[in-house]
LOTOR-585964 format. One record per residue (C-alpha): x, y negated, z; residue number from 0. Coordinates in steps of 0.25 Angstrom, whole numbers. Layout:
N
+-------+-------+-------+-----+
|     X |     Y |     Z |   k |
+-------+-------+-------+-----+
|     X |     Y |     Z | NUM |
...
+-------+-------+-------+-----+
REM end
This chain:
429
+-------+-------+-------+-----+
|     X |     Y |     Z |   k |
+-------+-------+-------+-----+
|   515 |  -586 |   370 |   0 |
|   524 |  -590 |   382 |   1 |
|   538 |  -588 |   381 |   2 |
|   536 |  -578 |   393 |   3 |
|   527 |  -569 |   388 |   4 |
|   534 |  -569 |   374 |   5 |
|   548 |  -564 |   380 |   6 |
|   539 |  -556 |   390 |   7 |
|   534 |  -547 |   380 |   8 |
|   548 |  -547 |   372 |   9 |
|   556 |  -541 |   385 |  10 |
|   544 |  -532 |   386 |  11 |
|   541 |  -526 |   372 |  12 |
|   555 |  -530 |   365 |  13 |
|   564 |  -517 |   363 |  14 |
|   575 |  -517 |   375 |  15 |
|   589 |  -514 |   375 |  16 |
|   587 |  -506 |   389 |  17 |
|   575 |  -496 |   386 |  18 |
|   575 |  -492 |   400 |  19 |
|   569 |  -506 |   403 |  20 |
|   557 |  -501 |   392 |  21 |
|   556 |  -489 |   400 |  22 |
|   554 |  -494 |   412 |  23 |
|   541 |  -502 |   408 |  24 |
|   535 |  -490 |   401 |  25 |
|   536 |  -484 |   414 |  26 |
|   531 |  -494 |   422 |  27 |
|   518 |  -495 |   411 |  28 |
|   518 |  -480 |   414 |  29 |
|   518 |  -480 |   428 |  30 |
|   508 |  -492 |   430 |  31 |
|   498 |  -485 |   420 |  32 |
|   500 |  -470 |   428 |  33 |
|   494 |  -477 |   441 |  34 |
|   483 |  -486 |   435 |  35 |
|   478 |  -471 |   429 |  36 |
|   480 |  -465 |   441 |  37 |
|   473 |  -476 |   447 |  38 |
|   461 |  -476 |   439 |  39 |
|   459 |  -461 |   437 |  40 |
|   463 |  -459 |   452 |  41 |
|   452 |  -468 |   459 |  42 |
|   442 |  -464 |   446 |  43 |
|   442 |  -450 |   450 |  44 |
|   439 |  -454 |   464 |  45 |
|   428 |  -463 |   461 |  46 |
|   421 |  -452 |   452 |  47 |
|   422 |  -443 |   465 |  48 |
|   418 |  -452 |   473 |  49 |
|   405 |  -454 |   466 |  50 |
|   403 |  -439 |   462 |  51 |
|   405 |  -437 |   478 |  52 |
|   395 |  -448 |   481 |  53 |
|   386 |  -442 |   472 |  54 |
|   387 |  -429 |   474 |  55 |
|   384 |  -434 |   491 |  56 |
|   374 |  -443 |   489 |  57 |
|   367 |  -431 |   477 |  58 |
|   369 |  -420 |   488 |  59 |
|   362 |  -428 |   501 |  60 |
|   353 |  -440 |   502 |  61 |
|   359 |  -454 |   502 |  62 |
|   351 |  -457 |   516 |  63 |
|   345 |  -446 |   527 |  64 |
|   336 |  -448 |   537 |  65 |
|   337 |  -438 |   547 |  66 |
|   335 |  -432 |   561 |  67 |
|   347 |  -426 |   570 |  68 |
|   338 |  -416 |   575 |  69 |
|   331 |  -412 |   562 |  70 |
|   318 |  -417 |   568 |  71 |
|   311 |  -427 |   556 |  72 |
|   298 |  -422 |   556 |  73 |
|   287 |  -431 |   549 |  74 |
|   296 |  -439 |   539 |  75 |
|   285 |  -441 |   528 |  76 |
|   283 |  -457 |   535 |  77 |
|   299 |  -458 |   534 |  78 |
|   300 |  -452 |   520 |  79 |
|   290 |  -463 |   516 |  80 |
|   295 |  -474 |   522 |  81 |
|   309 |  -471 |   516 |  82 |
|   304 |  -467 |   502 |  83 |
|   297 |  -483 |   503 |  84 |
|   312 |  -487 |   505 |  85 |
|   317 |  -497 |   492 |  86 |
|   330 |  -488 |   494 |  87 |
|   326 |  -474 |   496 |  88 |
|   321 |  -466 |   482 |  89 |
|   320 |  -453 |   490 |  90 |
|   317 |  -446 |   500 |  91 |
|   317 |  -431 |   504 |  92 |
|   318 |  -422 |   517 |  93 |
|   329 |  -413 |   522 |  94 |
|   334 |  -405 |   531 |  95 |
|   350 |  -401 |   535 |  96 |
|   352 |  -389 |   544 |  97 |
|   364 |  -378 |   545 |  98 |
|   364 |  -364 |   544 |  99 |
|   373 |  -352 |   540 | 100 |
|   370 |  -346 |   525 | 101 |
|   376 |  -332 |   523 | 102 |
|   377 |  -326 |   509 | 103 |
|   386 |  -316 |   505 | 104 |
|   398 |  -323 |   513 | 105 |
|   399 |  -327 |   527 | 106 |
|   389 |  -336 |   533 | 107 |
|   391 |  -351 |   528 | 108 |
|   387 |  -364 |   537 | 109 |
|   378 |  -371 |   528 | 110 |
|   372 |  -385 |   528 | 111 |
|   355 |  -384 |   523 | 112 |
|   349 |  -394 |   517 | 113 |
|   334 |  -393 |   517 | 114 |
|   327 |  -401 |   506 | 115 |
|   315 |  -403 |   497 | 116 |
|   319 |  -399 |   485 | 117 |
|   308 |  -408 |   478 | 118 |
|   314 |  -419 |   484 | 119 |
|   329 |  -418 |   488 | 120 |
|   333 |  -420 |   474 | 121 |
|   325 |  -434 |   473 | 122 |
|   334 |  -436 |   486 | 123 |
|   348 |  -429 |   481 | 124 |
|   354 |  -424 |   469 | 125 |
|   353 |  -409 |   474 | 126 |
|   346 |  -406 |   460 | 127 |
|   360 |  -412 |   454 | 128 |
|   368 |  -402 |   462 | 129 |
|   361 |  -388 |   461 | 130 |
|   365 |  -377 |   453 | 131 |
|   362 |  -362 |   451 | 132 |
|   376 |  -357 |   451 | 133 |
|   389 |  -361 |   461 | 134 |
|   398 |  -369 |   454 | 135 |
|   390 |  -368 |   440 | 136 |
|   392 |  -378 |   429 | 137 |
|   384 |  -391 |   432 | 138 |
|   372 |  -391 |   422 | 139 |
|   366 |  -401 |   413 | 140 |
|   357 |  -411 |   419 | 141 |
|   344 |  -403 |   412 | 142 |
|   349 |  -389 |   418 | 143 |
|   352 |  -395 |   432 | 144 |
|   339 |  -401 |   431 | 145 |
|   331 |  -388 |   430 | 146 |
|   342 |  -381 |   441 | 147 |
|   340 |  -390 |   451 | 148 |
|   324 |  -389 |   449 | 149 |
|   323 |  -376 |   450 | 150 |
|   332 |  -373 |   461 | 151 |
|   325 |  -386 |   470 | 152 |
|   312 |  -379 |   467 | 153 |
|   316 |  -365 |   470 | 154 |
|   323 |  -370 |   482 | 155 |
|   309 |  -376 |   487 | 156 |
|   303 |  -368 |   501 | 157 |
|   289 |  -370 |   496 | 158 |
|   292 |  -367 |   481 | 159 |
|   296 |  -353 |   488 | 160 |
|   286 |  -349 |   496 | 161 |
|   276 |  -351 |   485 | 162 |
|   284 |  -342 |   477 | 163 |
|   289 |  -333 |   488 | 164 |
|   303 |  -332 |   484 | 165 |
|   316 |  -335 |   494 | 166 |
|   318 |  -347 |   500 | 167 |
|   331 |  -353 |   492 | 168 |
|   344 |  -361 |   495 | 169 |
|   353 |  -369 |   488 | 170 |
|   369 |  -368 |   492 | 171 |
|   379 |  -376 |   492 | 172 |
|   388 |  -373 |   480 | 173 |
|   401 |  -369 |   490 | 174 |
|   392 |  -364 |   499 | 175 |
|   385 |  -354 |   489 | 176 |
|   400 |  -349 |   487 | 177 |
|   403 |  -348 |   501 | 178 |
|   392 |  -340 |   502 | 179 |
|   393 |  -332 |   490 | 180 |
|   380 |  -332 |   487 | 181 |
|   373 |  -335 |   472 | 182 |
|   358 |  -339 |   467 | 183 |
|   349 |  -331 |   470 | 184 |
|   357 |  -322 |   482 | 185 |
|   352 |  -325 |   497 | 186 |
|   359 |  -332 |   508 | 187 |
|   354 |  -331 |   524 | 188 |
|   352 |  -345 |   531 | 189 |
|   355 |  -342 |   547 | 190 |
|   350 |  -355 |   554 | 191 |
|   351 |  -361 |   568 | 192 |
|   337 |  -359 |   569 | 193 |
|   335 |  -346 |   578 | 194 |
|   324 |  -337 |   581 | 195 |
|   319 |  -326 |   592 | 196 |
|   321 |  -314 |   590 | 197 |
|   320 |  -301 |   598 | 198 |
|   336 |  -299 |   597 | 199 |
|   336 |  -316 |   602 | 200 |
|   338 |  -327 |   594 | 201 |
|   343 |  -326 |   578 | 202 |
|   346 |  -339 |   570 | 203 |
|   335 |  -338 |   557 | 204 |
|   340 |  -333 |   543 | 205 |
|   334 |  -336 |   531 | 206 |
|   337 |  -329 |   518 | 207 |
|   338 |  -340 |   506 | 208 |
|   341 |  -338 |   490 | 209 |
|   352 |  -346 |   485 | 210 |
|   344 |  -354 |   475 | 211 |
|   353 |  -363 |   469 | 212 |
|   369 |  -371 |   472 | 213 |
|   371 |  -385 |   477 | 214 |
|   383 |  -390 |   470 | 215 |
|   386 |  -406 |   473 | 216 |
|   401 |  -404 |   471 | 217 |
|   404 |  -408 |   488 | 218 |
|   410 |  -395 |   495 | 219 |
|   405 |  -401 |   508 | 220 |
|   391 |  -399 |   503 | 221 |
|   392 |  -388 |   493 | 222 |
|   397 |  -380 |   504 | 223 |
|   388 |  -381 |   515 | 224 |
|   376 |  -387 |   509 | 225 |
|   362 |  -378 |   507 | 226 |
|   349 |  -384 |   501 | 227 |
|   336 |  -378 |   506 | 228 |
|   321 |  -382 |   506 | 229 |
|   318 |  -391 |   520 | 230 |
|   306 |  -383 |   522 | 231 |
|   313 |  -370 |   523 | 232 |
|   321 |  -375 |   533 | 233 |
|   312 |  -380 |   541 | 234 |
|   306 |  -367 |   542 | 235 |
|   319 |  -359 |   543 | 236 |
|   323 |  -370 |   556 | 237 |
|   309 |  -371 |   560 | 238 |
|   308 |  -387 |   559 | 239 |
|   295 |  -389 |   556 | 240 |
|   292 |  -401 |   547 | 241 |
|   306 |  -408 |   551 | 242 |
|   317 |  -412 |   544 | 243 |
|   330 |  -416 |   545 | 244 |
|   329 |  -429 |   538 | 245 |
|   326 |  -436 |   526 | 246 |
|   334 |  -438 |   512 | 247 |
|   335 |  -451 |   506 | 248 |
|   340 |  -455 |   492 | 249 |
|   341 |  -470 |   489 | 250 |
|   345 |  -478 |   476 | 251 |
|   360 |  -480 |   479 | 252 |
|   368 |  -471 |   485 | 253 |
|   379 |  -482 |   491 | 254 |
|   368 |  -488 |   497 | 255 |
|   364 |  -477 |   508 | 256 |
|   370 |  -482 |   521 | 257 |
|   362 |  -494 |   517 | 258 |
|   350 |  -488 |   515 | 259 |
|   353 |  -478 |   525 | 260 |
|   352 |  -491 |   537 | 261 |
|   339 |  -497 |   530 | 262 |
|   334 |  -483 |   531 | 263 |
|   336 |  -482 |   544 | 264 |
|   327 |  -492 |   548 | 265 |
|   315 |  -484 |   543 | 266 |
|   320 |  -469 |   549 | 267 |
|   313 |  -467 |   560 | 268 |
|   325 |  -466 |   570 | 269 |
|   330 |  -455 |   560 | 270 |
|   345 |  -455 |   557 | 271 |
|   350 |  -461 |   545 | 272 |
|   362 |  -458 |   536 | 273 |
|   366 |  -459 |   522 | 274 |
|   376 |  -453 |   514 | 275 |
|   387 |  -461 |   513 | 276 |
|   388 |  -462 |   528 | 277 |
|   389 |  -447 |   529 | 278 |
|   399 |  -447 |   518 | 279 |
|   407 |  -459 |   522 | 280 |
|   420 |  -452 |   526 | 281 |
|   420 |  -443 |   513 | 282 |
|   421 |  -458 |   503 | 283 |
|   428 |  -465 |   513 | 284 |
|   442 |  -457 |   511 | 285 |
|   436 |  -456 |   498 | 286 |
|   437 |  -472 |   497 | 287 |
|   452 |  -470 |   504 | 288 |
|   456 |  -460 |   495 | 289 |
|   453 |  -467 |   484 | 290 |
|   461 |  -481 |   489 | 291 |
|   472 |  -471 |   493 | 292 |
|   474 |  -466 |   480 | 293 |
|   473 |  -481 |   475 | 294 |
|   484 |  -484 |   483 | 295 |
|   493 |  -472 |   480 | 296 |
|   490 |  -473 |   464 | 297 |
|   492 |  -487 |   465 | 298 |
|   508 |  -484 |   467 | 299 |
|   511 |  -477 |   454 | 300 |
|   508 |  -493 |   449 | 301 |
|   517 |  -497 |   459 | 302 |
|   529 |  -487 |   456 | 303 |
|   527 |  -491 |   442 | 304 |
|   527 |  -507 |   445 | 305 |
|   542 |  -504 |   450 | 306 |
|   544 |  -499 |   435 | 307 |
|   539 |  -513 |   431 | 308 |
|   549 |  -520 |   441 | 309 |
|   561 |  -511 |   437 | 310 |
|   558 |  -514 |   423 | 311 |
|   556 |  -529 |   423 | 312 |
|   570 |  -530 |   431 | 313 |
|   576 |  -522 |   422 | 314 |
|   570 |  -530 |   411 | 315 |
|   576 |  -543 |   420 | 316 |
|   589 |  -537 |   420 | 317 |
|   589 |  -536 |   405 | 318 |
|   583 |  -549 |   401 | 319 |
|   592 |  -557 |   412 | 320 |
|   600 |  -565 |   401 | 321 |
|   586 |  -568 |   392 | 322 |
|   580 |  -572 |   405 | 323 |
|   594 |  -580 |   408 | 324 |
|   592 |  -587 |   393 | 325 |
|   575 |  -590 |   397 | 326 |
|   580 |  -598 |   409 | 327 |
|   591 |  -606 |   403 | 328 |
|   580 |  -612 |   393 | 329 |
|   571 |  -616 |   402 | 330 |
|   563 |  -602 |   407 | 331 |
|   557 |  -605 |   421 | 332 |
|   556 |  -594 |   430 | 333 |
|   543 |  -593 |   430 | 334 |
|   544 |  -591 |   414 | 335 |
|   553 |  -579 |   418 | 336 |
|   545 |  -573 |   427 | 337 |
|   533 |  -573 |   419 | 338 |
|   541 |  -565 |   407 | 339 |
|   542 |  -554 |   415 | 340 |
|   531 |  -555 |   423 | 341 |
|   523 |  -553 |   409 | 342 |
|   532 |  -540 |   408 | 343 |
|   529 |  -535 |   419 | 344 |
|   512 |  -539 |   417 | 345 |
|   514 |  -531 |   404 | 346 |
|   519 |  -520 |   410 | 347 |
|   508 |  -518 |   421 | 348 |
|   497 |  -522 |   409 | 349 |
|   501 |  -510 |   402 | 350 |
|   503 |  -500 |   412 | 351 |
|   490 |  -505 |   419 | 352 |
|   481 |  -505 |   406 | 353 |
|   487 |  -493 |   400 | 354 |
|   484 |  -485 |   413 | 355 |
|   469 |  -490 |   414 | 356 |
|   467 |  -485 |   401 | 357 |
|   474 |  -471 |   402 | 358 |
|   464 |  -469 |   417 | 359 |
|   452 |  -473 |   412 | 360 |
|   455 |  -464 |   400 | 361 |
|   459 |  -452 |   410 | 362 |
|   446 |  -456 |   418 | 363 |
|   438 |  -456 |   403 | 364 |
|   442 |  -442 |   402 | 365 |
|   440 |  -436 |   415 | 366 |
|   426 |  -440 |   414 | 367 |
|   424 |  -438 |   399 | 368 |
|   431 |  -423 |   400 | 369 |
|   434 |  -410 |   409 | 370 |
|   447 |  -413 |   409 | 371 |
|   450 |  -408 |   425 | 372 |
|   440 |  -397 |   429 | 373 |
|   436 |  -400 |   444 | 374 |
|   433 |  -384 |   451 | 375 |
|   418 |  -385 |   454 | 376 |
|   414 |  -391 |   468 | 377 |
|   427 |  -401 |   471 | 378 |
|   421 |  -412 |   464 | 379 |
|   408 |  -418 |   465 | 380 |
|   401 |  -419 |   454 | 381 |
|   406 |  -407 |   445 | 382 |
|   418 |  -403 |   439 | 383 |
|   426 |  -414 |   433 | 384 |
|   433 |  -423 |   439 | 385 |
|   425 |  -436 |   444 | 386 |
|   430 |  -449 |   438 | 387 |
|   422 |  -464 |   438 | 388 |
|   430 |  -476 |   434 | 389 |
|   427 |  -487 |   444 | 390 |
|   430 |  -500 |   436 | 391 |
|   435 |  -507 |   449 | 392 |
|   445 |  -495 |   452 | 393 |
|   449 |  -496 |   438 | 394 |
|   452 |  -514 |   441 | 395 |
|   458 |  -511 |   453 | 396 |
|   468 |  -500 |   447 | 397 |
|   471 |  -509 |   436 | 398 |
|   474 |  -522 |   444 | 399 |
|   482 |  -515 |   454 | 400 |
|   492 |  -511 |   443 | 401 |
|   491 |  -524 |   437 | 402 |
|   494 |  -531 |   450 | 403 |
|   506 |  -521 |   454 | 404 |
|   512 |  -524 |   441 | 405 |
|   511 |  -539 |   440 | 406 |
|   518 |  -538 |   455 | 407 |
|   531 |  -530 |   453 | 408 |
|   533 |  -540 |   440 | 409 |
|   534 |  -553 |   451 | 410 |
|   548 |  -546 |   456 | 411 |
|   554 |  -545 |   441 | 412 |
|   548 |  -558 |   435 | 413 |
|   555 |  -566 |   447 | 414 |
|   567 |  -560 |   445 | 415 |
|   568 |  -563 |   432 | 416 |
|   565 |  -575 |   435 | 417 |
|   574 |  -579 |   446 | 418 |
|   586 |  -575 |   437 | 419 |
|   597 |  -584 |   437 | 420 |
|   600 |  -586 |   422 | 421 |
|   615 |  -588 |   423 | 422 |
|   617 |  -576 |   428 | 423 |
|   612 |  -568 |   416 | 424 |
|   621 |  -578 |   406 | 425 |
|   633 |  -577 |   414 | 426 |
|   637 |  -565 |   409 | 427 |
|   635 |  -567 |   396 | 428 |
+-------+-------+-------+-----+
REM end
């Protein structure tokens, strides 16, 4: 063992006349341990809503759509083709977005529609994930919300009710449901843009529609203003013809869309081309800022407690000045009595660092593993306990910003200890 580490660990964990030095340190442990949790529990409640967000986007809509400003893509059968022969794309299914005003017991609400195939937008989406038979339910077990979303795509099918001569149905957006004050089974009007002649001049159509079932992705933007409808009823109720508004695509990885998206584009026609991560780009974007922000903010408890670690190596200075004094006079080098408190100072970061990377991945261990924090129903994505993944790379980065800042403020102490004059010490002896 070097002479250095040896007296190191002495002045370090040897009982001290002035307690107040010993104090010092476990505070400076204390302070470096508090940020790196807050660090890692911080950016890993962020990353888990940052991928319950992305999922709940990329489950809600399709990765790519192919669409026409004017709501005019009328034979797309050849188009569906050629992008099912895609290597990329894994589905494909028509749609249609049009607004209307829904009424139910409340007001009249501005609603988004979203006509679909319900035999084939859940091969495109994860609609069957999200679809409930009560607003702000319990999430049911995957068999349950198996048969739920079954029978609610399958009663919500235009065809399916004509055979069996029963109200065309609608499902609503969760908030939107609530806006409405409307429940399953109750009627809401549809008033479209679409007019007709009457003898009193022109009237915008209504269309009366049983609430069938709740859309619940856990976004307010889309839980408030989203409505799913058969395409085909909507094509009627607008008088469209065989047209659409585009098509929905679903490829193999969601990160991958705006690349996708470009190669699709070559193969569409003249259609327009977007993807989701383009339409969403603001909403991660500050994501991604906040997330460095808080980084940054966090990374200052570290900081404040590295000042901790420099009061208590001078103070610590101070006190051995005379032992220091004795090192030099037999032959210590400066860089000997740099290297003694250095190692302190290491020490000190060491602890406070690895003792706070096991405390935050244990917090993180437990808001995943328990209900420990109840989230109210629609403010996360993704139900009602607060999101947390552990990204291995945030987790790196947290622990060697700590170690870094300590091994930093220790340079200042160490030279000074150093550069002490070892006469001074004696003279007053």
């Amino acid at each position: 063992m070097r002479y250095e580490t040896f007296i190191g660990k002495r002045y370090l964990f040897s009982p001290r006349q002035d307690r107040s030095i010993s104090v010092i340190t476990w505070i400076s442990i204390g302070g470096v341990a508090l940020g790196v949790v807050a660090l890692i529990v911080s950016t890993s409640v962020m990353n888990g809503f940052r991928t319950n967000l992305r999922n709940a986007v990329t489950g809600s809509l399709p990765h790519v759509t192919i669409f026409a400003w004017d709501d005019a893509m009328g034979n797309y059968s050849e188009l569906q083709k050629r992008l099912m022969h895609h290597p990329d794309v894994k589905s494909v299914a028509p749609y249609i977005f049009k607004q209307a005003l829904l009424t139910g017991r409340k007001k009249p609400k501005g609603a988004l529609l979203r006509g679909i195939d319900p035999q084939q937008e859940k091969d495109v989406t994860r609609i069957a994930s999200y679809l409930r038979e009560e607003v702000y339910g319990f999430t049911p077990s995957p068999e349950k919300q198996k048969k739920i979303s079954a029978r609610l795509l399958q009663r919500l099918s235009y065809p399916e009710a004509r055979t069996n001569r029963i109200k065309d149905g609608i499902i609503l957006g969760a908030k939107l449901a609530r806006q409405l004050e409307v429940n399953l089974g109750e009627s809401v009007k549809l008033i479209s843009s679409e007019h007709r002649l009457t003898p009193i001049g022109d009237v915008p159509r209504i269309k009366k529609l049983e609430v069938i079932g709740i859309f619940e992705s856990g976004i307010s933007g889309y839980d408030e203003v989203l409505a799913f409808i058969d395409y085909r009823l909507l094509q009627k109720i607008y008088r469209m013809q065989n047209n659409i508004t585009g098509l929905g695509v679903r490829i193999g990885d969601p990160e991958n869309a705006p690349d996708v998206a470009d190669k699709l584009n070559e193969i569409s026609e003249g259609y327009i081309v977007g993807n989701w991560a383009d339409e969403n780009k603001s909403i991660f974007h500050v994501m991604k800022l906040e997330k460095i922000g808080l980084f940054l903010i966090l990374s200052s408890i570290i900081v404040v407690a590295a000042f901790n670690i420099i009061s208590s190596l001078i103070m610590l200075v101070l006190e051995k000045s005379r032992e220091i004094a004795i090192l030099k006079a037999i032959g210590a080098k400066d860089s000997g009595i740099r290297r003694i408190f250095f190692f302190q100072g290491l020490v000190i970061g060491s602890l406070g660092t690895i003792g706070g990377v096991l405390v935050g991945l244990s917090i993180c261990w437990a808001l995943m593993s328990f209900d420990i924090i109840d989230i109210p129903p629609g403010v996360y994505p993704g139900g009602n306990r607060i999101p947390v993944l552990i990204d291995w790379f945030d987790v790196a980065l947290a622990t060697a910003a700590s170690f870094t800042i300590c091994i930093l403020v220790t340079l200042y102490p160490s030279y000074k200890a150093s550069r002490l004059n070892p006469v001074d010490p004696l003279r007053y002896e």
